[in-house]
Structures are given as structure tokens and as C-alpha cells.
N, C-alpha and C positions, 0 to 999 in steps of 0.2 A: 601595558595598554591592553586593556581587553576587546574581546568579538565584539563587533556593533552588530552585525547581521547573526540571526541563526543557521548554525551548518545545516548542512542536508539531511544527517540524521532527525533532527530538531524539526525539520520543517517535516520530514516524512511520519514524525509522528503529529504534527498539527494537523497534517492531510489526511492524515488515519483519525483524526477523533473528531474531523468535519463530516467523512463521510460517515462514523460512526452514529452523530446526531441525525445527519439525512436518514441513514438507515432506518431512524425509527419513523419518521415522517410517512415512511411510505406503506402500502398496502399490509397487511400483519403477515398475509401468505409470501410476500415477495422479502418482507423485513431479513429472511435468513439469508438470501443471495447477497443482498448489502452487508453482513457480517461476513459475508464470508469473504469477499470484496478485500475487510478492513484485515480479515485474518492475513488475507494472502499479499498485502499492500506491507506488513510488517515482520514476513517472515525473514528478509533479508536485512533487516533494520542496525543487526549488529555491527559491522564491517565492511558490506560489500557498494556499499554506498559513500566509498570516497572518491571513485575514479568521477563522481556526478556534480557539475555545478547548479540544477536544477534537481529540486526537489520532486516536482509532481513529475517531471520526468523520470525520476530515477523510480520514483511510487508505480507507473504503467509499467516501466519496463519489468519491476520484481510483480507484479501481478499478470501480467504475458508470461513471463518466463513459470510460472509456476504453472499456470490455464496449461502449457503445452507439456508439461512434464507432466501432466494430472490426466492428458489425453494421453500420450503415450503409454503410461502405465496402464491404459484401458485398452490398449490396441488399436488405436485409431493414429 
């Protein structure tokens, strides 16, 4: 019997390639914050995404967790 639903990997890369589209949608100057967005939305996408039953949840939290490792590294 196979998956009816997509796992959460599955769905955190559909949330990465929705915001990938909006990304272009928007101003050309702002378009690199929105990649960068999808960059940091998939960095986590190999493994660390099973403890998650929610995808766009599991998508904020690897993009929080990175914004603060990304400040810390700058000293703030």
C-alpha cells in the first residue's frame, strides 16, 4: 500500500518552488531576498525534517534557524 499524502520532505520542497515562483513576481531588486528565502527554506531538506508533521512548519523553522546562525556568525 502506498503514501496517499506527501511527507514533509515532499511538501517542503513544493513550498520551496511556490515561493521560488512568487520570488519572481516581485520587485527585480527585492527578487534576491525571495531566493534567498527558498535557499535557506531547503537547506535542511535532507533528514532533518522527520521529527515534522507539518511541512510549512518544518519550512519556518529551517529558515529561523538559519537567519540566526547567519546573525550570530556576524556578531549580533
Amino acid at each position: 500500500m502506498g503514501r496517499s499524502s506527501e511527507s514533509v520532505r515532499q511538501g517542503v520542497k513544493s513550498i520551496a518552488g511556490r515561493w521560488s515562483r512568487s520570488s519572481q513576481t516581485l520587485k527585480k531588486e527585492d527578487q534576491k531576498y525571495g531566493e534567498k528565502l527558498v535557499r535557506l527554506a531547503i537547506m535542511h531538506s535532507c533528514g532533518s525534517f522527520i521529527g515534522w508533521d507539518d511541512s510549512l512548519e518544518a519550512v519556518i523553522f529551517s529558515v529561523l534557524a538559519e537567519m540566526i546562525k547567519q546573525q550570530e556568525n556576524q556578531g549580533y
